[in-house]
NUDO-955605 format. One record per residue (C-alpha): chain; x, y, z; residue in one letter; residue number from 1. Coordinates in steps of 0.25 Angstrom, whole numbers, plus 5000, padded with zeros to 4 digits. Example, Ala and Ser with C-alpha at 12.3 -4.5 7.8 and 13.67 -1.06 7.14 Angstrom:
REM NUDO-955605
A_5049_4982_5031_A_1
A_5055_4996_5029_S_2
END
This chain:
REM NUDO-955605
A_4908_5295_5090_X_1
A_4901_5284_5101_X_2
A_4896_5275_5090_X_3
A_4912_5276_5084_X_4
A_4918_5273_5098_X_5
A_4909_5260_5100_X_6
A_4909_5256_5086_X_7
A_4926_5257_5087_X_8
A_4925_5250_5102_X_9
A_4915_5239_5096_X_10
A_4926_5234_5084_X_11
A_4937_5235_5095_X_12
A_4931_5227_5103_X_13
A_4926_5216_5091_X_14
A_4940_5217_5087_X_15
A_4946_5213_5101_X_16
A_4936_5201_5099_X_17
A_4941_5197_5086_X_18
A_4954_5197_5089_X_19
A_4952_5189_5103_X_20
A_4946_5180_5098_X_21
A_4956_5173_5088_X_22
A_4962_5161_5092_X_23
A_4976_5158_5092_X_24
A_4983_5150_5081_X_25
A_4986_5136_5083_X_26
A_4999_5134_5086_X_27
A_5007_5128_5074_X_28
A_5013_5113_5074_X_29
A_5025_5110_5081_X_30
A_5026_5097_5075_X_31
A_5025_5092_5060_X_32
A_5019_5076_5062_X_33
A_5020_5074_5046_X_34
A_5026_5060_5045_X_35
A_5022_5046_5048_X_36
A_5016_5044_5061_X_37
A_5012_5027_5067_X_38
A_5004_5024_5078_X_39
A_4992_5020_5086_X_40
A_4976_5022_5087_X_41
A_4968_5019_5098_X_42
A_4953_5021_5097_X_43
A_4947_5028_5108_X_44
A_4937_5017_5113_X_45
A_4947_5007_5113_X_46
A_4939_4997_5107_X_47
A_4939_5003_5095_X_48
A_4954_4997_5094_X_49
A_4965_5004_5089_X_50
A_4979_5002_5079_X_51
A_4990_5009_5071_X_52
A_4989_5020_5063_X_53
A_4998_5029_5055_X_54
A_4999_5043_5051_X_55
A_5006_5051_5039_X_56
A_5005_5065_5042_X_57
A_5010_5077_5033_X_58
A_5010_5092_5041_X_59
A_5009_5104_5035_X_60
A_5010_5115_5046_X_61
A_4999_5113_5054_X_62
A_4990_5104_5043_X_63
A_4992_5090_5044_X_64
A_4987_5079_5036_X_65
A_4990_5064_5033_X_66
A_4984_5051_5036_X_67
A_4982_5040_5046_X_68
A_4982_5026_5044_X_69
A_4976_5018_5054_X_70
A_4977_5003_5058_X_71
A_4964_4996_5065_X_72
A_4961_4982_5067_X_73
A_4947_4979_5057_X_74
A_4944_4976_5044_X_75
A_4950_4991_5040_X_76
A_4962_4989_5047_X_77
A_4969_5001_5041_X_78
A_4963_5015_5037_X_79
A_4970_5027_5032_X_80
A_4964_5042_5034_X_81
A_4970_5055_5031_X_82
A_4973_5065_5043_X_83
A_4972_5081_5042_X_84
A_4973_5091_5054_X_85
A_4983_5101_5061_X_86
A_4995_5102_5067_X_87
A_4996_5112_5081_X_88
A_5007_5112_5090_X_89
A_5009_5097_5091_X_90
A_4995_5091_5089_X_91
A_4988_5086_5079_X_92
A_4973_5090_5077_X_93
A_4967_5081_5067_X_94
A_4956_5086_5059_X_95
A_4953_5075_5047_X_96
A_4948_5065_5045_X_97
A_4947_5063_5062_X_98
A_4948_5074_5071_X_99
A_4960_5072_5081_X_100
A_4972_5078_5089_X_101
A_4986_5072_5091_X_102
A_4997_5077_5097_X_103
A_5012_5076_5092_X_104
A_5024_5072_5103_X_105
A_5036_5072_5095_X_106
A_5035_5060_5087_X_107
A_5022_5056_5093_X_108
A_5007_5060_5091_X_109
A_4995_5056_5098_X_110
A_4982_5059_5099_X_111
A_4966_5056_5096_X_112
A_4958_5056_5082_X_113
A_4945_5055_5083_X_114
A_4937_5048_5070_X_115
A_4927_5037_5071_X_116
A_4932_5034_5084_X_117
A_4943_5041_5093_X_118
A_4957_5037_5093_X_119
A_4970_5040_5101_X_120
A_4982_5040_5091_X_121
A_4997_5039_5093_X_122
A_5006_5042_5082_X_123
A_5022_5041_5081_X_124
A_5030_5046_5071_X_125
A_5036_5038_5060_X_126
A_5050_5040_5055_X_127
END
């Protein structure tokens, strides 16, 4: 009957563990960002320059994906690369090809990327 009673105390108390442990879900969007969206780039280290850039999002619940079009001054003045991450709340945490997180206000967005260099990103949305 002893070995019961700590066997039963033991699970109970593995139990509470596994369920105290389990993080919250994410909170869903509350924005959708799919459109066109124009603006600027600013490296980081500020000598590495800076320009326009573009994005076409699409949204689809919390999954987002598009691309980026971005203006630089070289002999590669335009690049295009496509975007992937989640929607939470009102940020934007990108995941592919860059890691990166911006936050949506209304029709604005604004934020870092980081890729071969760090950037500071501001977006407005297009009609």
């Amino acid at each position: 009957m002893r070995i019961r009673s700590v066997l039963l105390i033991a699970a109970v108390t593995m139990l509470g563990f596994a369920c105290a442990t389990a993080a919250p879900p994410p909170p869903p969007p509350s924005v959708d960002v799919s459109g066109n969206w124009e603006g600027t780039w600013e490296a980081s280290e500020r000598s590495a320059g800076g320009g326009r850039i573009r994005g076409v999002f699409r949204q689809d619940g919390a999954t987002l994906y598009g691309n980026f079009e971005i203006q630089t001054q070289g002999p590669n003045p335009v690049s295009r690369t496509y975007v992937s991450g989640v929607v939470r709340a009102n940020q934007i945490q990108l995941l592919a090809p860059n890691e990166g997180l911006l936050v949506v206000d209304g029709n604005e967005m604004s934020g870092s990327i980081r890729g071969i260099m760090a950037a500071q990103v501001k977006l407005r949305r297009q009609p």
